[in-house]
Every structure is written in C-alpha cells, then in structure tokens.
PATITI-967469 format. One line per field, with one value per residue (C-alpha): residue number from 0; residue in one letter; chain; y, z negated, x. Coordinates in steps of 0.2 Angstrom, whole numbers. Example, Ala and Ser with C-alpha at 12.3 -4.5 7.8 and 13.67 -1.06 7.14 Angstrom:
! residues 2
n = (0; 1)
res = (a; s)
chain = (A; A)
yy = (-22; -5)
zz = (-39; -36)
xx = (62; 68)
This chain:
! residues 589
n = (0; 1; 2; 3; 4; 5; 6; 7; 8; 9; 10; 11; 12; 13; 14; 15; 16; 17; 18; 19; 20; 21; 22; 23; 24; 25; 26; 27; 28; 29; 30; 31; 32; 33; 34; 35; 36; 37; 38; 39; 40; 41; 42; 43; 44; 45; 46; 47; 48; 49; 50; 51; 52; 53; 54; 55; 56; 57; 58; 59; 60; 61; 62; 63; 64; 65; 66; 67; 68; 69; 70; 71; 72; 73; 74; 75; 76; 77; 78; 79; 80; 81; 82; 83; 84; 85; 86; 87; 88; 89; 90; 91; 92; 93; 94; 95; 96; 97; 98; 99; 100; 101; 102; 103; 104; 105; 106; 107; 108; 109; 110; 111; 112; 113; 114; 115; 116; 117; 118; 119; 120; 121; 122; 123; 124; 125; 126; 127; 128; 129; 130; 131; 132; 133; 134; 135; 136; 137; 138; 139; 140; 141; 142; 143; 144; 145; 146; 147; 148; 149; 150; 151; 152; 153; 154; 155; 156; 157; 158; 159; 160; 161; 162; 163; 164; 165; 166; 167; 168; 169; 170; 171; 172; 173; 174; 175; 176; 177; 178; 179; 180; 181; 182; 183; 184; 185; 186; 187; 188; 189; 190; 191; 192; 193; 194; 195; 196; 197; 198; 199; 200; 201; 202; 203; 204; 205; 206; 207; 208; 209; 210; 211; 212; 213; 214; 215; 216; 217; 218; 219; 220; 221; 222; 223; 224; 225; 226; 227; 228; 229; 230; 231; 232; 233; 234; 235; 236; 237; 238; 239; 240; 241; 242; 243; 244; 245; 246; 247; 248; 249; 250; 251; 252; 253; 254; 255; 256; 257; 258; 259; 260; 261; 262; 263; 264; 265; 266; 267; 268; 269; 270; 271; 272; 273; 274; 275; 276; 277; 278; 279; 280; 281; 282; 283; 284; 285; 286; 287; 288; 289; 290; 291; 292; 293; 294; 295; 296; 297; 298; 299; 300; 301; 302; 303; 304; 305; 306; 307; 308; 309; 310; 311; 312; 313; 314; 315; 316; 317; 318; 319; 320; 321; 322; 323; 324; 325; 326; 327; 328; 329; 330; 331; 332; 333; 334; 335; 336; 337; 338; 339; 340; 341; 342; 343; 344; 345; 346; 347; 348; 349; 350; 351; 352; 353; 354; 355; 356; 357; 358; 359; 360; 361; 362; 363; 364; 365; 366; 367; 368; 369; 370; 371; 372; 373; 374; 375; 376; 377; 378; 379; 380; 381; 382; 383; 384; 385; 386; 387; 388; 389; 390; 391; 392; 393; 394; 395; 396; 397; 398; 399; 400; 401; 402; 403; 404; 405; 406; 407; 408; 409; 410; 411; 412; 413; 414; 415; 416; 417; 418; 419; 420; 421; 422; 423; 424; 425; 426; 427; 428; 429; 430; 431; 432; 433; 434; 435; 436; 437; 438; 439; 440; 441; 442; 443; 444; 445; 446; 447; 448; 449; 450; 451; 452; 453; 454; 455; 456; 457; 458; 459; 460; 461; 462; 463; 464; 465; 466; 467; 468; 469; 470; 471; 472; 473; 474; 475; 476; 477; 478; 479; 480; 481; 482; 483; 484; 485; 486; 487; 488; 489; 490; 491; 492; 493; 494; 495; 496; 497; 498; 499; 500; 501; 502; 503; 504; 505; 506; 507; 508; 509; 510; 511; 512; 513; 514; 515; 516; 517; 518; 519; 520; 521; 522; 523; 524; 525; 526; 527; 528; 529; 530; 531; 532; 533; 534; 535; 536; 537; 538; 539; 540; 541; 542; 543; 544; 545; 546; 547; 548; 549; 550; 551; 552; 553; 554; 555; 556; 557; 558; 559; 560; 561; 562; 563; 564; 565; 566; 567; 568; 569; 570; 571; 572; 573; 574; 575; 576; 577; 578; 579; 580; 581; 582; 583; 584; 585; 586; 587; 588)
res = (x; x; x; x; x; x; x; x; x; x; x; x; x; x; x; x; x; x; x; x; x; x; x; x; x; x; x; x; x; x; x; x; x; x; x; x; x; x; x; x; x; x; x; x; x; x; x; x; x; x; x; x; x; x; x; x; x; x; x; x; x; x; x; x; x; x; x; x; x; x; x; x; x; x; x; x; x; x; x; x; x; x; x; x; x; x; x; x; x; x; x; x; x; x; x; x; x; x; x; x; x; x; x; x; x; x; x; x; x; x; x; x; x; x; x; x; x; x; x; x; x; x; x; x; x; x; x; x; x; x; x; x; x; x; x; x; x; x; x; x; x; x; x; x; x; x; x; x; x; x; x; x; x; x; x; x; x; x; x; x; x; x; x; x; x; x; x; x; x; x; x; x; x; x; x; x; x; x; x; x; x; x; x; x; x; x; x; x; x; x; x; x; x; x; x; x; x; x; x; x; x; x; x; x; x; x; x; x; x; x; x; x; x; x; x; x; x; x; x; x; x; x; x; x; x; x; x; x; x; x; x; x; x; x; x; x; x; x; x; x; x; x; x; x; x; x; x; x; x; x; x; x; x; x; x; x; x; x; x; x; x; x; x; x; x; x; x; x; x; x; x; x; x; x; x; x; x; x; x; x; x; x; x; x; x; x; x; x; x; x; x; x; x; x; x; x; x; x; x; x; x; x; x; x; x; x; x; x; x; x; x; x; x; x; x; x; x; x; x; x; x; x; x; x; x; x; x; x; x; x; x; x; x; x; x; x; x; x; x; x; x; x; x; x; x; x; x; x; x; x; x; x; x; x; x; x; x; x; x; x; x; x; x; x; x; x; x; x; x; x; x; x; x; x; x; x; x; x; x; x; x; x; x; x; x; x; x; x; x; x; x; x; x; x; x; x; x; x; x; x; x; x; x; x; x; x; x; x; x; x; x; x; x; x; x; x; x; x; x; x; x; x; x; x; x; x; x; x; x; x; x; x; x; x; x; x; x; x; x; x; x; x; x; x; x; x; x; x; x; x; x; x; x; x; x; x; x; x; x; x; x; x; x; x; x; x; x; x; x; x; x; x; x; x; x; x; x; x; x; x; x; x; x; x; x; x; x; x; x; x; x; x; x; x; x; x; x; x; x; x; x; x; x; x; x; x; x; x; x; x; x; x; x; x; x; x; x; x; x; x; x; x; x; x; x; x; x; x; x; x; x; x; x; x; x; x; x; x; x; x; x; x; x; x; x; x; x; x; x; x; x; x; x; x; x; x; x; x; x; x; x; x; x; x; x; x; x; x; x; x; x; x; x; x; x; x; x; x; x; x; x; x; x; x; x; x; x; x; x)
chain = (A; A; A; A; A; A; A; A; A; A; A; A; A; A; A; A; A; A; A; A; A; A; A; A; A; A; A; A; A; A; A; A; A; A; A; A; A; A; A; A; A; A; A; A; A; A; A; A; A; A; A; A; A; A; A; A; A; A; A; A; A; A; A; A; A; A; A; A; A; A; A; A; A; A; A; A; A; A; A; A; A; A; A; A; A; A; A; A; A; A; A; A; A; A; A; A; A; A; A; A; A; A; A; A; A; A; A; A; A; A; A; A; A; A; A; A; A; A; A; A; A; A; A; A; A; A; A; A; A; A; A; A; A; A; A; A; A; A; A; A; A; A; A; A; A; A; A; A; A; A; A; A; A; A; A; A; A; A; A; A; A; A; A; A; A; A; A; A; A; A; A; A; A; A; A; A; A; A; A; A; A; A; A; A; A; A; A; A; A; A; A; A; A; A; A; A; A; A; A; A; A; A; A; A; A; A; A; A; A; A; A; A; A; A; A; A; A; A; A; A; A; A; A; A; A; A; A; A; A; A; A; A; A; A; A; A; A; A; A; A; A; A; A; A; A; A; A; A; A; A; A; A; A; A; A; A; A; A; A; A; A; A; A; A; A; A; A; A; A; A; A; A; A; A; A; A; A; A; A; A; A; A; A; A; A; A; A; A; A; A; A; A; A; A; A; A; A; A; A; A; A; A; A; A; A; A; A; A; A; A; A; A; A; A; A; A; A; A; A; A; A; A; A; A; A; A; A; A; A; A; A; A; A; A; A; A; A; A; A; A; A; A; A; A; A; A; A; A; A; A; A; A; A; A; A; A; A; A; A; A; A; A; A; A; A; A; A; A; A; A; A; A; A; A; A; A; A; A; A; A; A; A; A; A; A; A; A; A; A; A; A; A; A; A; A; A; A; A; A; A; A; A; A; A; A; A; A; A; A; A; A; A; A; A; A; A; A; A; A; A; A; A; A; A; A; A; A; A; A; A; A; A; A; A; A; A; A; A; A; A; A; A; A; A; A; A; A; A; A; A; A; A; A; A; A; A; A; A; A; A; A; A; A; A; A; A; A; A; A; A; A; A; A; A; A; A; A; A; A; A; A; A; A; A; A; A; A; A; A; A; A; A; A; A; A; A; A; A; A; A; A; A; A; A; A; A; A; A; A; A; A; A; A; A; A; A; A; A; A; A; A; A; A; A; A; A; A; A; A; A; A; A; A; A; A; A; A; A; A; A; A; A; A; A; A; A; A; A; A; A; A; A; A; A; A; A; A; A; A; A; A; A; A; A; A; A; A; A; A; A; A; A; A; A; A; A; A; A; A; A; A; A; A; A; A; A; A; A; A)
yy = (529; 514; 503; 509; 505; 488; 485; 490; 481; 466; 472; 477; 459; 451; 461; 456; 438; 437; 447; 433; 419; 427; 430; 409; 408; 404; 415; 429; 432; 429; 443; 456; 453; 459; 474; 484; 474; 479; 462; 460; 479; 472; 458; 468; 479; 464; 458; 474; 478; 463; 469; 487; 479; 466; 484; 492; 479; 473; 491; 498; 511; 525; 536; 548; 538; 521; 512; 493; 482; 463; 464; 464; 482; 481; 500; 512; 522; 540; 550; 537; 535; 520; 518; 503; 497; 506; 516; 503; 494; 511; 515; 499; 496; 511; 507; 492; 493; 513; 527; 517; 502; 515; 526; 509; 502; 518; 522; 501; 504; 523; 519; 503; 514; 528; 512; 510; 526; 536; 553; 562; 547; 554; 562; 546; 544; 559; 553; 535; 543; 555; 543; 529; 544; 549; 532; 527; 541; 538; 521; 523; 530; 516; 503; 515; 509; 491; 489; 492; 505; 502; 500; 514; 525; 513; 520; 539; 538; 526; 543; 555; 544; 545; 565; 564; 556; 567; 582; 575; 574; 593; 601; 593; 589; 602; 600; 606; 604; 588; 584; 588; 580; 562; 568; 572; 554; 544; 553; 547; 528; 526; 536; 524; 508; 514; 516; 500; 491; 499; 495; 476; 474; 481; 469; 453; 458; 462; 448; 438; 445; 443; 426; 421; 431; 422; 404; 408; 414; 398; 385; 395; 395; 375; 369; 380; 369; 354; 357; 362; 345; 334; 342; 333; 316; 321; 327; 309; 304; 293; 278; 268; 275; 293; 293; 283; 295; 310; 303; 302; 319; 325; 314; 323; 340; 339; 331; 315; 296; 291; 299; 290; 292; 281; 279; 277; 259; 256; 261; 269; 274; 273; 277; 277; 269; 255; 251; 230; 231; 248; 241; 247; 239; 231; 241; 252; 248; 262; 266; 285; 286; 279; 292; 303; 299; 295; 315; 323; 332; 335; 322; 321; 306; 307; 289; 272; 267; 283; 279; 263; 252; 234; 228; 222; 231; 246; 259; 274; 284; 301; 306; 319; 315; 326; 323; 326; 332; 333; 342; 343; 324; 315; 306; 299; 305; 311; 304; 309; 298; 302; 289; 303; 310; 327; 329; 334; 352; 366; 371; 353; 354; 371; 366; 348; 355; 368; 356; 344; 359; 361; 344; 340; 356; 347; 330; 341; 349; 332; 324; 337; 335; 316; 318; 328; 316; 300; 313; 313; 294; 292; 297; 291; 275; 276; 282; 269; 253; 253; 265; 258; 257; 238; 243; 255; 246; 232; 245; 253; 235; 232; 245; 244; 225; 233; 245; 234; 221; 235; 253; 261; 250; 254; 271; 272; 262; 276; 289; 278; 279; 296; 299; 285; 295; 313; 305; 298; 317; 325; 313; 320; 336; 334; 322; 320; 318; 312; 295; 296; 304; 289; 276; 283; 282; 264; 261; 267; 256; 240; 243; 242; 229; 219; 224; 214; 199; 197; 190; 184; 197; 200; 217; 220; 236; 240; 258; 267; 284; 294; 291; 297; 315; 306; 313; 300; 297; 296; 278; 268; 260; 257; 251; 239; 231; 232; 222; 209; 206; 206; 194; 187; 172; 166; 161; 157; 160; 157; 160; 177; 190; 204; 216; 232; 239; 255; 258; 271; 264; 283; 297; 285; 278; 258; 253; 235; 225; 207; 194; 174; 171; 160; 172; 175; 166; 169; 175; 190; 194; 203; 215; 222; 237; 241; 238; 235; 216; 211; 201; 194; 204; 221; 231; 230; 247; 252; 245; 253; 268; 267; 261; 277; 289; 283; 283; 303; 310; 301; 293; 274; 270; 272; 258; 246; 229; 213; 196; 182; 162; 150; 158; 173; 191; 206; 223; 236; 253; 265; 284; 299; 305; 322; 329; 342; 359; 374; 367; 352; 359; 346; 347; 343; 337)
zz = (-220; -233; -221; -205; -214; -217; -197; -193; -204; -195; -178; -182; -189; -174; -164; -179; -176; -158; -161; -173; -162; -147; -157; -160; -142; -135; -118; -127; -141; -127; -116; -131; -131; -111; -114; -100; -85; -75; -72; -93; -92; -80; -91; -107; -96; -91; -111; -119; -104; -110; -126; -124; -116; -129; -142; -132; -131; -148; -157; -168; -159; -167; -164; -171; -182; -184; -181; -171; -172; -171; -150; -136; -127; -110; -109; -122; -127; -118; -135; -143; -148; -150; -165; -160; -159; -144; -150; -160; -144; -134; -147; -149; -130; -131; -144; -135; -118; -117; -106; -92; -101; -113; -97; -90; -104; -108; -89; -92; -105; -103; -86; -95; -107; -95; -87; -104; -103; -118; -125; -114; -111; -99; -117; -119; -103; -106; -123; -118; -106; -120; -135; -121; -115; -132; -140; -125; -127; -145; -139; -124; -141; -147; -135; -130; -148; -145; -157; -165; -174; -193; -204; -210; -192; -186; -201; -194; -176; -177; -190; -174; -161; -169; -173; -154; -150; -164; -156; -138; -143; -153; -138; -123; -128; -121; -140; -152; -166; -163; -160; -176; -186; -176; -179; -199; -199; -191; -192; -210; -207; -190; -194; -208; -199; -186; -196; -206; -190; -181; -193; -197; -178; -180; -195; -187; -171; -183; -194; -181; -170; -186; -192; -174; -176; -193; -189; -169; -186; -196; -181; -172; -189; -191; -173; -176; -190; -185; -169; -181; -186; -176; -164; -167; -164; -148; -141; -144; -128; -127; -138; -153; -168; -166; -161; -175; -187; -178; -178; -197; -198; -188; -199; -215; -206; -199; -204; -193; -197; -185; -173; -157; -145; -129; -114; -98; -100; -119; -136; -144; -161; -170; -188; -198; -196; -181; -186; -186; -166; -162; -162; -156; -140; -134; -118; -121; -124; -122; -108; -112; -112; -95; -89; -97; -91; -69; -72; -83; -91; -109; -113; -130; -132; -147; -148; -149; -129; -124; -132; -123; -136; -132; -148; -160; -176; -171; -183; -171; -168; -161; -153; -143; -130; -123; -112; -113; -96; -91; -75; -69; -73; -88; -95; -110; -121; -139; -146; -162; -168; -180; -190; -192; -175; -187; -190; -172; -174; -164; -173; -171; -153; -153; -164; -153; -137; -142; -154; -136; -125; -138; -137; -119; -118; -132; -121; -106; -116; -121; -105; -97; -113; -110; -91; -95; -108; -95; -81; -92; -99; -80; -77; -92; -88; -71; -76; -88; -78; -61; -61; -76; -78; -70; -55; -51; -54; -42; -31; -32; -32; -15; -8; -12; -6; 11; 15; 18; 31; 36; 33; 44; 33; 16; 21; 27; 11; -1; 7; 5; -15; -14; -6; -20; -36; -26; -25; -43; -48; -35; -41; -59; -55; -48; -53; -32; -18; 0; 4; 19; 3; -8; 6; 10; -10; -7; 9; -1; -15; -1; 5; -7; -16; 3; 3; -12; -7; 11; 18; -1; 1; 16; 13; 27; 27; 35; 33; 43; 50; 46; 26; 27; 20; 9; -13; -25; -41; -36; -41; -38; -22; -28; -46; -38; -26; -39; -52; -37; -33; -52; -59; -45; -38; -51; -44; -28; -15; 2; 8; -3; 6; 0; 10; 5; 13; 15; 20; 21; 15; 17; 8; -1; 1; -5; -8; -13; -13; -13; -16; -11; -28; -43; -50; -68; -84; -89; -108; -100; -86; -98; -105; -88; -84; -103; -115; -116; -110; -116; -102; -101; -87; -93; -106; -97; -99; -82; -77; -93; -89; -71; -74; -87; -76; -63; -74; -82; -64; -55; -67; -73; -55; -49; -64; -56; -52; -52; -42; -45; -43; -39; -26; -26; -34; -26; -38; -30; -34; -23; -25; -17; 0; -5; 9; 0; -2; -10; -26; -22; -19; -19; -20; -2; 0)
xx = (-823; -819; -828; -818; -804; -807; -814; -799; -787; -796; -793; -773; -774; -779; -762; -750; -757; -753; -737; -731; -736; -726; -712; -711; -711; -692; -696; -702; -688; -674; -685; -683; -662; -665; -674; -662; -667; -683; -690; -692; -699; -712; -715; -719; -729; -740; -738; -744; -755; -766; -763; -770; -785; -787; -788; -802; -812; -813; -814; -827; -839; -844; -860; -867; -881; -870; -854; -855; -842; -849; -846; -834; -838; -837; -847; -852; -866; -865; -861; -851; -833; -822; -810; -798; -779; -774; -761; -753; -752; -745; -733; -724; -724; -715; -704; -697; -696; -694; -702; -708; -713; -723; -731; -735; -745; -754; -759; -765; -774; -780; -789; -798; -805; -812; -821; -829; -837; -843; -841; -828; -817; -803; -796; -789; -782; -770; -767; -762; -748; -744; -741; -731; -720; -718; -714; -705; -691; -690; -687; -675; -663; -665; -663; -644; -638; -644; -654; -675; -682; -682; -702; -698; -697; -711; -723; -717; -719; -736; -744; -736; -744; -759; -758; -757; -772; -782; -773; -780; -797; -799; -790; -799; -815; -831; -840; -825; -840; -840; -824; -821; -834; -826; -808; -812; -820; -806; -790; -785; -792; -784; -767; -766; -771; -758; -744; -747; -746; -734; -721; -727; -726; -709; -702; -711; -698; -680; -684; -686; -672; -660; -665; -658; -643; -641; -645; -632; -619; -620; -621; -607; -597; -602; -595; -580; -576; -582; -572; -556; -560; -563; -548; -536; -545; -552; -536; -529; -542; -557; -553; -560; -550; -549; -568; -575; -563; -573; -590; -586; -584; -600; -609; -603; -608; -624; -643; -642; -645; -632; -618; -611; -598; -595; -585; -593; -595; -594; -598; -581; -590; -606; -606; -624; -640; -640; -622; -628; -631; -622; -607; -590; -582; -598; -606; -618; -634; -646; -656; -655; -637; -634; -644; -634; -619; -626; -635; -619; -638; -642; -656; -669; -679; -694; -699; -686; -694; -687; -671; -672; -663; -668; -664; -679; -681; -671; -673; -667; -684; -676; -660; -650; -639; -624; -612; -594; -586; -568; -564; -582; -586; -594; -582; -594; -607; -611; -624; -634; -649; -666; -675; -688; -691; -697; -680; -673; -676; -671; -657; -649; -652; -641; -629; -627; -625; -612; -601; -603; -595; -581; -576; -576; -563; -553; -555; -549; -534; -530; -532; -519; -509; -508; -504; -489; -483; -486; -478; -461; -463; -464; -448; -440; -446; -440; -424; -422; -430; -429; -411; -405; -385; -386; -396; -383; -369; -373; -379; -361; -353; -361; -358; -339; -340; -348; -335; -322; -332; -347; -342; -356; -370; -360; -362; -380; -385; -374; -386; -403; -397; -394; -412; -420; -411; -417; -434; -436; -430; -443; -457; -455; -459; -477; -492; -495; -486; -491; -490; -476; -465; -469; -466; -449; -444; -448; -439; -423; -425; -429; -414; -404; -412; -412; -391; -390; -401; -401; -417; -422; -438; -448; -459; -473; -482; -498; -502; -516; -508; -520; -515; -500; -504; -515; -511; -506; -494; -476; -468; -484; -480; -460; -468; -478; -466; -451; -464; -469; -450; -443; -459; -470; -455; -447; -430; -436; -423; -434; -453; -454; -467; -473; -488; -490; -507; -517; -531; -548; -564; -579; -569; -557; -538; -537; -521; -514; -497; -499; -485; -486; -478; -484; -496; -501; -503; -520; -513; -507; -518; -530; -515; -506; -510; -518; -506; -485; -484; -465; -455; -438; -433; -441; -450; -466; -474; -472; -489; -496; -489; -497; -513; -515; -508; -523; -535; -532; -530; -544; -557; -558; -563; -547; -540; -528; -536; -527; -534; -522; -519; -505; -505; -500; -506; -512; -513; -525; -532; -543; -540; -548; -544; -535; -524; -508; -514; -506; -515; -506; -486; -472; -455; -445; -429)
C-alpha cells in the first residue's frame, strides 16, 4: 500500500506540474475569469479531456500477483485494475467549468479507459459521469457566487469523488470478493492521493487568480496617483515644460531608466538615461516611435536596433512605447526605456498602457478645455481688436459724413455693421461655421473699411461653389484680410491687392489670402502664428490665437503656413472637408 502511495504521489505530481505551467500562461488565467461562456467550457473540456487521458495512461496496474508502473498502458491485462489520477482530473473539471464541463470530461475519459480493457472496465465509465456530475453541480454553486472552492472543500469533495468510484466498483462489479479485496487495497492510497491533489490544484488556481487581482489593485492604485499627478501638467497641452514636469513624476513612480514624451514631430521631454542625445526640442529620433505614432499601436522593442536609436553608444536596450490619442488620433507618444531589457516585465507593460490611456483622456480634457478658452479669447480679441472703440468710431463718423452727400450708401453701410457686430456675436458661439457665413462677416468688414478708404484696397476672391458649406473657425478669413490690410502696405496709398482663395485638393479645403505688399522681416517670420509678436498697430495675438485654434480642432496639419518676400505674403492652411450637420449647428441670423 506504502508503495502505491508513493506511485501515485508521482502521478498527481505530474498533473500539479502541468496545472502550474498552465496557470503562467496569459490565455489560460483569462480563460478561468470566463468560466460562464460556452466557448471556454469547450476549452476546458478539450484541457482536462487531455488531461484525463494523460491519468489513464500513466497509472499504476494492479493485478492480482503484482503492480506495474514503469509504462505508458495502452491495454491491460484481462484481470487487472488501474489505480491513476483520473478523478483528480474528473473532479476538478467539475469544480471549474460545472455540470457540463464535468459530464464532458468524464464521458472523455471514462470511454478511453474502457478501450484499455481490463477487469470489468465499464465500471468506470458510470463512475466518470458520476464524479463529473457530482463535482460539476458542486461547481455550478460555485461558479453562481463568482468565485472557486476553497483547499479546504477541495480535500472534501476530492475524499467524496473517490467514495464514488470505490462505491462504483463494489456495486457493479460481477466478483464482489474481488472487488473488495482491490477496494481494501486502494481506497485509503487513492482517497488520499485524490484529496491531496484536488486541493493543491485548487490553491495553485486562487493563488494564482488573487495575485492578479492583487498586482490589477496596486497598478490600478499606481496610475490613479500618478495620473492625480501628472493631471495637471497634461491638461496644460503637449508642450515642453509641463511634460518634462510629468515625465519627472512617472520616473519617481515606476522601475524605468528613462521616460519620454513627444509630439508628433519632436521630443517634448526625456528625463533619465540617454538625456546627452535625448534631447528636448530636437525631432525624434527613434525609429520605434515613428511607428508608433503612423499605426497609433502599442509597440515593445528588446534590443537598442529595435529601438532604432541611431546614436552610437546608446545605452537604451529595452523600451515600451504608447501612444497618446485625442479624438481618435495619436497626438504623441510615451515612452519608457530599459538599460536591462530583463526589466520590462509584464507588470510594467500593464501599468504603461493604462497610465498611457489616462493621460490621453487628460490631453483630450485639456484640449477641449483649451478650445473653450481660445473660443472666448477669440472673441475678446475680436471685440477688442478688430471692433475696438476707434474702429467704431470712424465707422460711425463715416457714416454721419455719408448721409448728408449719400444717404442710401450711409444706410446700406449702417446695416453691413449691424450684420459685422451680429456676426462677430454668432461667431462666438460655435468653434465652425460654413464658409458662405464667414465670407459675408468679411464682406461687411470690406465695406466699411472700403467706406473709409475708397479704392486704397482691392480684395479679389476666388472661391470654388462647392466650399461654400464647407466648416471652418469663424474670424479666420476677416483675421487674415484685416492683418494683410493693417501690416502688409505700409502706408501705401495705390496698387494694394489682396486675393483671398478657396479651393479643394482629394477630401480637403485649402484656403490662402495673399497680399502684394512688402512681406516680412525675417526676425518675426518665425514667431507669427506661434507666439504674441508686438506691432505698432496692434497686440499681435490674433494670429496666435488662430493658428492655435487650428491646430486643437484639426491636428498640426492644419497649422497656418506663411511664404513670403518683397513681394508680397501669402498666409495658407488646409482643413478638412466637413459639410454642417446637426453635430455641427450654428447660430443664424
């Protein structure tokens, strides 16, 4: 009996082994959190199936002069009996997938063990289907309350499913004399065996089950604080300061040699190792990163040619990239580099990916944050640049002067300013507006300005009609013209043209106003559109305020762009083709 005891502590070893090994396996410990659905029922069916035949063939038989146990039994003597891990197998297929999952397996494994033959071997086709259904409705209560048996109820219903084979064998078999004599050698052995292993199968699953619940509670409480963090960096948008101060912070958090953060063209941050060539500002430099940010896919690189740093004596081995999104696009990417490529473990690969989803939500919040804050500076600038007191005024002033000499022109130009404050008001409201709403706001502002400077300024438009319906930031026609008549002459009185052009190039609307003026010092050329450029005629944050506005809505492809010389200056941009929907509703007049 001693002896059984120890061929079969060899044989429940072998199961625990491959349990274990399953258990490290990714597909098989997210299988087990499924239990409910029927395609991982069939999966474990097909798991413990293999299982179950794995038991009968290496068991130990038993005949009536000796017990073998150094080979694979394919077929068994005609009076012998096989001791093996069957049940073990039975009852813990049970135990996890429930009824069917338990009836399965043991119809599996009671049918290959009649094939092996031996002393009456259907018994143990009625006892396979006995201990599945009974292990598999102890397990269906189980599997209601979400959750596994306990050791302890895994030592109680392995002892029960193996009184139930025992029970099987005294009751069906034709020799009860002999039945017992087997049952009095085996029972104490295999119940024993079968409890042991039943329950270690049991705790290799809830330990491994809770150390995943465990490590999802510490990485989920890590990216909540980091992202508490890091908040309020991110939501200041995709620039060098704030994401150098986050980088900082991630690095203080997590196991890594270095953290970066890029743009879609440059690096914003790098703090940590590679700092003397990772350097902020300059464009990116990794091969893996632009890949990034063309597939918007989460990429991992184990060697420094994956990486794809060009730069000699690199010390990054390992990294994982992420990219950041905002509205469905990758705006940039976080970056998180190894010098020991050992050290990009699983963990940080969870952890990476959820701190990379929390911050391109903050980038999003901050992004519509910023477009409400550039809407109303839009206006406020409006209101205090282009329909300042002194516009109005000589806008008034010619007027009055008009009435007395041209009363129908005084009063056709009193209602174009109506309509330009109405549309200034409208344009407020709303991020779009069609392209026929913008092109009248800048018909009432020509006129005027025209009013007061008869034939100073001639403005040509060439607009395809198709555009018309075409979405795009309200003032950036007006803006554009208003900067090319304030800036772009210089006091000159005569020859001052100004085209203002629109046209479609595949799904896209290319917009440009040109001038024939003096163009631009090359001092400031660098700053328009990206910074407050001081004039004498103005504050000159309107094409700041533009060229942002662009940007947030469309994406860094939309960016104003400005070609200039002595002789003149043409400011362009090119947005989608995006007709008004009821997404896109816009104040009428």
């Amino acid at each position: 009996m001693l002896n059984l005891v120890i061929l079969m502590i060899e044989r429940v070893g072998l199961i625990i082994i491959v349990a274990y090994m399953l258990m490290n396996i990714r597909y098989f410990k997210t299988m087990l959190t499924k239990r409910h659905y029927l395609s991982t029922k069939i999966q474990l069916i097909l798991v413990f199936g293999i299982f179950a035949i794995i038991s009968n063939f290496t068991g130990v038989e038993i005949g009536k002069d000796q017990v073998v146990s150094d080979q694979l039994f394919t077929t068994l003597s005609e009076n012998a009996s096989l001791a093996n891990t069957r049940v073990l197998t039975i009852g813990v297929s049970g135990l996890i997938g429930g009824p069917f999952v338990g009836v399965s397996v043991g119809i599996i494994s009671g049918i290959h063990r009649f094939t092996q033959g031996g002393e009456a071997a259907f018994i143990y086709v009625v006892s396979s289907i006995l201990i599945g259904l009974f292990t598999g409705l102890y397990g269906m209560r189980t599997m209601k309350k979400n959750h596994y048996p306990t050791v302890i109820e895994g030592i109680i219903i392995g002892a029960l499913a193996e009184g139930i084979q025992m029970a099987c064998i005294l009751i069906l078999s034709s020799n009860f004399r002999d039945s017992i004599e087997l049952v009095r050698f085996i029972s104490l052995p295999m119940v024993l065996i079968n409890s042991l292993g039943t329950a270690i199968f049991l705790s290799i699953i809830r330990t491994t089950l809770q150390q995943e619940e465990q490590t999802k509670a510490v990485q989920t409480h890590d990216v909540l604080q980091l992202a508490n963090e890091t908040l309020p960096f991110f939501r200041q948008g995709m620039y060098e300061e704030p994401c150098t101060a986050a980088a900082e912070i991630i690095m203080r958090f997590i196991k890594v040699s270095a953290v970066s953060i890029t743009d879609q063209e440059r690096i914003l941050a790098h703090v940590g190792a590679g700092s003397d060539h990772h350097i902020p500002s300059n464009a990116i430099l990794t091969d893996l990163s632009k890949e990034v940010l063309r597939e918007g896919k989460v990429k991992e690189a184990f060697t420094h040619e994956e990486i794809g740093c060009h730069h000699k004596g690199c010390p990054l081995e390992a990294a994982i990239v992420i990219p950041l999104k905002s509205k469905d696009r990758t705006v940039g990417v976080l970056k998180m580099y190894f010098t020991d490529k050992n050290e990009l473990t699983y963990v940080i690969k969870q952890l990476a990916e959820g701190l990379g989803n929390i911050i391109s939500s903050q980038i999003e919040l901050g992004e519509a944050e910023l477009q409400g804050k550039l809407l109303k500076d839009a206006e406020i600038k409006s209101l205090q640049a282009q329909v300042n007191p002194h516009f109005f005024f000589n806008a008034i002033n010619t007027i009055s002067a008009l009435i007395r000499v041209d009363s129908e022109q005084a009063r056709a130009l009193l209602v174009q300013l109506s309509h330009y404050f109405r549309a200034n008001l409208q344009g407020a409201r709303t991020n779009l507006i069609p392209l026929a709403k913008e092109l009248e706001h800048v018909e009432a502002y020509l006129s005027i300005e025209q009013a007061r400077f008869p034939e100073r300024y001639q403005v040509e438009f060439r607009i395809e009609p198709s555009l018309n319906q075409v979405l795009l930031p309200p003032f950036i026609i007006q803006l554009l013209v208003e900067n090319a008549i304030r800036h772009a002459f210089e006091g000159r009185k005569v020859d001052n043209h100004v085209l203002v052009s629109a046209h479609a190039i595949e799904n896209n609307l290319v917009l440009s106003v040109s001038d024939n003026g003096f163009g631009i010092k090359s001092d400031r050329l660098g700053k328009l559109g990206r910074e407050i450029v001081p004039s004498e005629k103005g504050t000159g944050s309107a094409l700041e305020n533009l060229n942002k506005r662009l940007v947030s809505l469309f994406g860094e492809s939309a960016a104003l762009k400005i070609e200039t010389s002595n002789k003149g200056t043409t400011f362009s941009c090119m947005v989608p083709c995006k007709e008004r929907t009821k997404d896109h509703a816009y104040p009428t007049r």
